[in-house]
C-alpha positions, 0 to 999 in steps of 0.5 A: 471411674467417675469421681467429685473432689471438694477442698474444705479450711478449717482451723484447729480449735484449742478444743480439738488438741491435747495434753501435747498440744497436738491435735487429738488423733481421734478429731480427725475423723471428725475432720473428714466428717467436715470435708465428706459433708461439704463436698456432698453439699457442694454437688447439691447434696445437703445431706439433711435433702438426702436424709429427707429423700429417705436416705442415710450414708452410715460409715461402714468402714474407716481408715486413717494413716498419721503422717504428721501431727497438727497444732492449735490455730494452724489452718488446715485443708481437707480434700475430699473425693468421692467415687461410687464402688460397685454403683452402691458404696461411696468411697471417700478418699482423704487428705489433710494438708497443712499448706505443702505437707501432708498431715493425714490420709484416709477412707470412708466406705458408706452404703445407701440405706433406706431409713424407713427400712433400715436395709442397703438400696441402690442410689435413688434416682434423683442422687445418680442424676445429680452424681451424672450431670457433674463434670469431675474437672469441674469440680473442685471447690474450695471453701473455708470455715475457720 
């Protein structure tokens, strides 16, 4: 099965931790947001091109396991890997990673669905040529947004 993989950085924001100091276990949900949107962009993938193709990925299920807590300032990377399911349903696994420890793993599962109609679709066109024509050793990238 043919899967994309993308490494994003990011820092943790004061904003993002609480009382405990620790980072909010809700934020990492966001934090998967932030590594599923860069690793479609980095396959040419903005999502703003896919929602004008007509397009939306919702998240229809989530997943996360707490492994280790992170803390304001620690920078973190995100590692984002992408499979198509059943040729319908992105599966996107998870890890979060302060340098050699794992934070946090997970999932998210999105169907295709048209905005016009609202109802599930099989992947455009367009979409599976790009999905077909990259090479899964090859693409790996990492990129920081701290």
């Amino acid at each position: 099965m043919k899967e994309h993989t993308h490494i994003s950085s990011i820092r943790v924001r004061y904003a993002d931790t609480d009382k405990m100091g620790i980072v909010y276990n809700g934020n990492y949900l966001t934090y998967f947001e932030i590594g599923r949107t860069e690793l479609l962009r980095s396959m040419g993938l903005p999502y703003a091109k896919l929602e004008e193709q007509g397009i939306q990925f919702p998240v229809m299920e989530a997943h996360v396991e707490y492994k280790s807590p992170a803390q304001y300032d620690e920078i973190l990377d995100i590692r984002a890997t992408c499979i198509l399911k059943k040729g319908i349903l992105l599966h996107i696994a998870y890890e979060i990673t302060r340098g050699s420890t794992l934070l946090t793993t997970g999932y998210t599962i999105h169907p295709f669905i048209g905005i016009k109609t609202g109802k599930p679709m099989r992947p455009p066109a367009f979409f599976m040529e790009i999905w077909e024509s990259r090479e899964p050793e090859h693409s790996i990238h990492k990129e920081t947004r701290l």
